[in-house]
C-alpha positions as CSV (number, residue, x, y, z in Angstrom):
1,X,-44.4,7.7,49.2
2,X,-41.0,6.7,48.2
3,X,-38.2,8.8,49.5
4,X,-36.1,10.6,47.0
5,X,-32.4,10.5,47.7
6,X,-30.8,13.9,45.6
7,X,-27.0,13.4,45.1
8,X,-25.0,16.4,46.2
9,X,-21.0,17.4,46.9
10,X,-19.2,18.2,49.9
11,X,-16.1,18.9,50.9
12,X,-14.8,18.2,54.7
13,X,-11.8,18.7,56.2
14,X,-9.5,16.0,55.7
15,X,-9.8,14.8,59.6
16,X,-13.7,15.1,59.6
17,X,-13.7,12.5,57.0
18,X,-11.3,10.3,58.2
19,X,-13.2,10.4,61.5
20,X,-16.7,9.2,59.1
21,X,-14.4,6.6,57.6
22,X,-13.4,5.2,60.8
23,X,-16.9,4.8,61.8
24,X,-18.0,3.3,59.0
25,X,-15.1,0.8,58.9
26,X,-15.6,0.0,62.8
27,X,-19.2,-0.3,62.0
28,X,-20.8,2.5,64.3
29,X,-22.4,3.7,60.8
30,X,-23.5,2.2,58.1
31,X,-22.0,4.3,55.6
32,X,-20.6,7.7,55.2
33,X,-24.3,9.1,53.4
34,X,-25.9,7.8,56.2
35,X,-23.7,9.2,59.0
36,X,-23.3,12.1,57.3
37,X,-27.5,12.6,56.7
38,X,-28.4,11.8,60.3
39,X,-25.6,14.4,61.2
40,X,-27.6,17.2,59.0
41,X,-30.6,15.9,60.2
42,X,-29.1,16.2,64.1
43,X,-27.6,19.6,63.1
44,X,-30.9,20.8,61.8
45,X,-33.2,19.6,64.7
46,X,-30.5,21.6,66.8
47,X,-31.5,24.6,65.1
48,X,-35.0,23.9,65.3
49,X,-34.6,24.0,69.2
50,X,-32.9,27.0,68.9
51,X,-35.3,28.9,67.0
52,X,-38.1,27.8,69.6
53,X,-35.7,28.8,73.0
54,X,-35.3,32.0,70.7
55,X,-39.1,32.6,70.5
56,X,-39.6,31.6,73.6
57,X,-37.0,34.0,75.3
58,X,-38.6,36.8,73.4
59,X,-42.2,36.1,75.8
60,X,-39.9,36.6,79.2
61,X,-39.8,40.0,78.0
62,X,-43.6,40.6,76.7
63,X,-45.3,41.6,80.1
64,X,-48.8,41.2,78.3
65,X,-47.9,37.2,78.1
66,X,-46.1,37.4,81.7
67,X,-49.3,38.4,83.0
68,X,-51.9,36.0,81.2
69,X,-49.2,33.0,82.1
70,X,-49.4,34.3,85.8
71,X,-53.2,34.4,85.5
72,X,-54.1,30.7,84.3
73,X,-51.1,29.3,86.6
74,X,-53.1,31.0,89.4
75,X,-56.1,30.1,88.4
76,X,-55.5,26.3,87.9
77,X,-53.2,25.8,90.4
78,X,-55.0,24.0,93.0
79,X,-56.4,21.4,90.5
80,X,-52.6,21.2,88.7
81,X,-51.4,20.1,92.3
82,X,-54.4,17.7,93.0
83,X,-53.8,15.7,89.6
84,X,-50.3,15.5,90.6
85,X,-50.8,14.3,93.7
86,X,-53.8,11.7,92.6
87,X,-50.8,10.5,90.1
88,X,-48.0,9.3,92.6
């Protein structure tokens, strides 16, 4: 499937976009839409992380999780440390 490219407007500080000029001109980007897409795409995956830590910093707090987690590190344990050992 062919990837479709949407053409949009934005406005950056007058700095920011010297700064994406200098990098194209030096050659550390290709252009200023590609910089500036893998920068969304950097910016987004950032947020992604967040969202997970978020979720995941909501379990610390759910003693019914706490306690299954506990459970299965308890119960596989002893083969968790054998597979690591048989791997070094």
């Amino acid at each position: 499937m062919l990837k479709q490219n949407i053409r949009t407007t934005v406005t950056l500080p007058e700095q920011l976009l010297k700064a994406v000029d200098e990098a194209v001109e030096t050659g550390r980007a290709k252009s200023r839409n590609q910089l500036i897409a893998n920068a969304v795409r950097h910016e987004l995956a950032a947020l992604k992380r967040l969202e997970i830590d978020e979720a995941f910093e909501g379990m610390s707090a759910d003693q019914e999780f706490y306690q299954e987690a506990r459970k299965l590190s308890n119960e596989f344990g002893d083969s968790d440390w054998e597979a690591f050992q048989q791997s070094e």
